[in-house]
N, C-alpha and C positions, 0 to 999 in steps of 0.2 A: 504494500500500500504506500507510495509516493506524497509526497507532502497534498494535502485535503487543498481540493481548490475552494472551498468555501472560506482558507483561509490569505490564499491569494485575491481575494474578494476585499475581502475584510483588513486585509494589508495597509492601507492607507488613513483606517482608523483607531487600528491599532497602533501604527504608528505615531499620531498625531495623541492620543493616551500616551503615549512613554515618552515622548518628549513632552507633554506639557507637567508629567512627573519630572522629567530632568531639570526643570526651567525650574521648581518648585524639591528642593530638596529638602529631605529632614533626618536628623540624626537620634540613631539609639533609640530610646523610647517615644520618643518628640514627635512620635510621626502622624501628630492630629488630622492637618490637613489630606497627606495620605489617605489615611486610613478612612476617613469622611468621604474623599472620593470614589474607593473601594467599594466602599458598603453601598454608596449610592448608584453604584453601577450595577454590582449585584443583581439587588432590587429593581433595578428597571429591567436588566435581563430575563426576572421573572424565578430567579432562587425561590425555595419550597420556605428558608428557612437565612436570616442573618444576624447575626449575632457579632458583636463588638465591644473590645475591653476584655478579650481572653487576655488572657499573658500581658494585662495591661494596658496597650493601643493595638494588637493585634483582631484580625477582623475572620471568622471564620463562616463561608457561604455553603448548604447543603441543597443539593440538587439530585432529586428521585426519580430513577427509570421510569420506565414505561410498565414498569409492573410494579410501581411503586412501592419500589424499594423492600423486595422479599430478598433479595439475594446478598452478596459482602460488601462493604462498606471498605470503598481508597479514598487515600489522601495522598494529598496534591496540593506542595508546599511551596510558596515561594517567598522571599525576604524583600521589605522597602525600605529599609533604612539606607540613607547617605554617610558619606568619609565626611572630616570634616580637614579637607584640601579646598585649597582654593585653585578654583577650576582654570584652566589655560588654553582651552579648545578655540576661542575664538567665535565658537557657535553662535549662529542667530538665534538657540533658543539654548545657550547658554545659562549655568544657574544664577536666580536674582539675587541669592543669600549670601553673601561673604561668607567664605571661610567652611563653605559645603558645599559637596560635589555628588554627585551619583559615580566616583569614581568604580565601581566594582559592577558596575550593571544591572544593578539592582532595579533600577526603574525600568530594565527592559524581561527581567524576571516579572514583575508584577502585569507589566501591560500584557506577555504571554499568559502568563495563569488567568490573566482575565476575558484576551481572546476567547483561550480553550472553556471557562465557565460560562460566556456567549454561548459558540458552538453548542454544546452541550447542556444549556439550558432550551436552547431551538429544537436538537434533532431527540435527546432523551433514550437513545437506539444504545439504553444497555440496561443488563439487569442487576440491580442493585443500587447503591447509593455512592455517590460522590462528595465527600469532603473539600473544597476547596479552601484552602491557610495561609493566611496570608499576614506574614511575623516578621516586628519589629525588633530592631537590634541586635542581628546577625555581626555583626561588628566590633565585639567584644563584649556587649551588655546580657547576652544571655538570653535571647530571645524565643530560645527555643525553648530552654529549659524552663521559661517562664509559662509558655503556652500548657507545656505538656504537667507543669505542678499545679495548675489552674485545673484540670481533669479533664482536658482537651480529647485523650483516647478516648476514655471511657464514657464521656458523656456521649461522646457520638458513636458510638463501637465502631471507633476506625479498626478492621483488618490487619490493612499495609500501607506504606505510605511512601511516598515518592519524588525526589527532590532534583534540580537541574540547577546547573550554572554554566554563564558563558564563558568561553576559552580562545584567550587572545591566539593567535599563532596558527590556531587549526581552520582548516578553509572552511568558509561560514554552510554551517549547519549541516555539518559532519558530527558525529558524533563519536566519543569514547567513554568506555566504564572499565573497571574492574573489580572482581569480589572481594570479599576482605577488607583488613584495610588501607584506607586510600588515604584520608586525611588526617593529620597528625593533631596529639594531643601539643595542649598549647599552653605552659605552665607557666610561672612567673616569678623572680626573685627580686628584692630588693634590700641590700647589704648595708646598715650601717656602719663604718668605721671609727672609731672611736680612737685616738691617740694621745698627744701633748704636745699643743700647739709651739710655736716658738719666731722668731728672729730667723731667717733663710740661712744668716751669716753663722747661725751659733747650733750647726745639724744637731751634735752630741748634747746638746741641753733639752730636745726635743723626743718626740717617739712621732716618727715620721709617718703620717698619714697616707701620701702620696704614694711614699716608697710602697709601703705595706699593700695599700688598696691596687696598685703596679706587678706585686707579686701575687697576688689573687688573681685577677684578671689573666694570668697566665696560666695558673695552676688549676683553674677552673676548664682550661681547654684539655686538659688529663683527662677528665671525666670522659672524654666521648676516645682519647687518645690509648687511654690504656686503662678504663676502668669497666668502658662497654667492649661485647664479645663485635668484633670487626666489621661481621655479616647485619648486624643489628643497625636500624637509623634511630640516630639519635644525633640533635644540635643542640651545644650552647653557647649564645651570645651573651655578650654583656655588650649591652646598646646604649649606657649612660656612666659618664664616671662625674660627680658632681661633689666641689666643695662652697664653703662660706664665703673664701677668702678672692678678694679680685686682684691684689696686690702682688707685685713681684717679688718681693722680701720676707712674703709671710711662710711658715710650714702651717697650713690647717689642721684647726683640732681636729676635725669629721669628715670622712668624704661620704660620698654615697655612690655605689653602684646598684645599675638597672639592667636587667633583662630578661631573657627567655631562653625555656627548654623546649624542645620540640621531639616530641617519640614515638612510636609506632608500637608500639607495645608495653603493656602494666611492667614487665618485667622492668624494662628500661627505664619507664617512668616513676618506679619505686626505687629505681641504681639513681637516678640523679636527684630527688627530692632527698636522700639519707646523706648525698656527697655535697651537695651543694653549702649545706652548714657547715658536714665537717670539715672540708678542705679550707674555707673561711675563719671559720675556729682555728683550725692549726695554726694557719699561718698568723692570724692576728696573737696568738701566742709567741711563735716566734720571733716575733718581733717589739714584743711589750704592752702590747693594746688588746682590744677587745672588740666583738663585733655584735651585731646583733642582727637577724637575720630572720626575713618576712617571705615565707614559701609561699606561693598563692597557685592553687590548681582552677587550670580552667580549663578549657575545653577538652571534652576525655577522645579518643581517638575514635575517628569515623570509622565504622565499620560498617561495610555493602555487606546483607546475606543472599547468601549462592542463588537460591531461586530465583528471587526477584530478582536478582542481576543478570542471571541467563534470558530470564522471561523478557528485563528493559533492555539487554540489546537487539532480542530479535526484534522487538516494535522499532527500535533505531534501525535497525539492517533495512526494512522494509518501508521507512520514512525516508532515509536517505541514498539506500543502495547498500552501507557499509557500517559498523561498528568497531571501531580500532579500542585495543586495551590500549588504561589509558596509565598514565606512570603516576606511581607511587606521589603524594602532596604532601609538602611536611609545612604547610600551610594550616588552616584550622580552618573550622566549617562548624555551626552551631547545631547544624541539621543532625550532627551527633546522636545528640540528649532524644530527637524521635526516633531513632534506628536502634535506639536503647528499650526504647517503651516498645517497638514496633517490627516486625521484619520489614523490609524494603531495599531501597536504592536511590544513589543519585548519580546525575551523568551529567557530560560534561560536553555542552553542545560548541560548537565552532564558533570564532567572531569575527575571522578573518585576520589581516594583516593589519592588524591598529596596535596601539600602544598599549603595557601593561595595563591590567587591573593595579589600582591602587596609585595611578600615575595622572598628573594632572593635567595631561593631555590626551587621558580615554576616554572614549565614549563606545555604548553599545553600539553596535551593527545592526541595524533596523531589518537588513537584508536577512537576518536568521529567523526572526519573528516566527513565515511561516511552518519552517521545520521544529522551531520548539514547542509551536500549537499544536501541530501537527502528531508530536510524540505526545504531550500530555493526555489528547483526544486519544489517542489510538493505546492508549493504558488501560482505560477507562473500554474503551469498546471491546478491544481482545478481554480485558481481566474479568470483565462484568457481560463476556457473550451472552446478547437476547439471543442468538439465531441457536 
């Protein structure tokens, strides 16, 4: 089944929805206007059922076959939260908001999941029920975990559920998945240093901050060098080294270092949260000071299960022609916390040759629209066959 021409139909209003979400960006929870839109769209579509303020400002639309809704119940997720980059594109429908962007495509996640809730609120040619999710603050606020502690499964007895992102690099509206998993947990440290401040001219009267918080930053690259098994992924950055002092002469009392672990697996993830203190300990010992150390876990690791992931790439094989596995992400994805509550998948549609996600010169490819509509629908129709 080839990309739905009802969605090449509908291309020019779909598109005109994801960019007037671009023009109109919102971060993290903040996504009022969003999600106001959402609902309101819904509802004209003609949803059974819509419901707003799951998970906070997240909007959740249910839409019942043609046998109204005897058979399983999918879900079908997409995120609207913006970066807060300030945007570079140049576009005529460039963002109005200083200092937000739809960097990550998220407004063209939302205007497909709204397409395919169209589509599918018109034709209704499947048996069972459809969830459509549509969650704020994918972005690091937890959006998902918020939706699904809210009782988001179980109130609706979502089944299985099913989640998509665009991918810069691969030719537009191609797809890739793989089982297992795919997107890395996404954890977070923040190191106090504590020392004896001093005079720059007078080292030995001091207990050097610098130096100290200098050999951490190095020793903390062990972890992944010689304390994880080789074949195993695992990163750690330290992406912030911060003290008090502005001055050229000064040794700061404090420094502060910031960053992230990134893992593929509990094991891993439990080798770096147990090392991360000790190796900071140690060395703030060796050297006279003392540290204090903030582990923060956050996003636990994506994991695709097998079925659903066999089952979402033959609907991709047959929307696009083809299905590529897709390589390992030591990125985060909050869509996690549902694949946790849920079996499913998420896949990883094309955007063509444009610039990173996350850069403040990307924008969606309007050109994939009708292949991401296209797979959503075609979930929904093989998974929930009337015929």
């Amino acid at each position: 089944m080839p990309v739905k021409n009802r969605f090449s139909e509908l291309l020019p209003e779909i598109t005109e929805w994801r960019r007037d979400l671009h023009e109109n960006p919102e971060i993290l929870f903040e996504t009022h206007r969003t999600s106001a839109v959402v609902a309101e769209k819904l509802k004209a579509f003609g949803c059974d059922e819509v419901v707003e303020g799951i998970g906070r400002t997240g909007v959740v639309g249910v839409i019942k076959g043609k046998s109204n809704g005897s058979g399983k119940t999918i879900g079908l997720r997409a995120d609207m939260d913006a970066l807060p980059i300030l945007e570079a594109t140049g576009l005529e429908y460039a963002s109005k908001t200083p200092g937000a962007m739809h960097a990550c495509g998220h407004d063209g996640h939302t205007a497909m999941l709204l397409g395919a809730a169209k589509y599918l609120s018109e034709t209704r040619n499947f048996d069972g029920t459809v969830v459509v999710i549509f969650q704020p603050a994918e972005e690091g606020g937890g959006g998902g975990r918020e939706m699904c502690e809210d009782g988001m499964m179980d109130r609706w007895s979502i089944d299985e559920v099913y989640g998509m992102h665009n991918w810069p690099g691969r030719p537009v509206g191609s797809f890739a998945i793989r089982p297992g998993a795919f997107f890395a947990a996404t954890d977070m440290f923040e190191i106090t240093v504590t020392g004896k401040g001093g005079h720059a001219a007078k080292p030995q009267e001091t207990i050097d901050t610098t130096v100290m918080a200098s050999h951490m930053v190095l020793a903390l690259q062990t972890i992944a060098s010689r304390n994880a098994d080789p074949v195993q992924q695992i990163v750690v950055s330290v992406t912030s080294f911060e003290t008090e002092s502005k001055a050229f002469n000064v040794i700061p009392e404090t420094v502060t270092l910031k960053g992230t672990v990134r893992t593929m697996s509990t094991e891993m993830r439990d080798l770096a949260e147990h090392r991360v203190p000790e190796i900071a300990e140690g060395v703030a010992s060796t050297f006279g000071g003392r540290v204090d150390v903030n582990y923060m876990k956050g996003y636990p690791v994506m994991v695709n299960h097998e079925a659903q992931t066999e089952f979402a790439a033959s609907v991709a094989a047959k929307v696009s022609g083809a299905c590529d596995e897709a390589p390992l992400v030591m990125g985060g994805e909050d869509f996690a916390f549902m694949l946790e509550e849920r079996p499913g998948a998420y896949i990883l549609v094309g955007n063509g040759d444009t610039a990173n996600v996350h850069h403040p010169e990307y924008n969606f490819n309007d050109e994939a629209i009708p292949a991401g509509c296209s797979w959503w629908a075609e979930i929904v129709e093989q998974r929930l066959s009337a015929g």
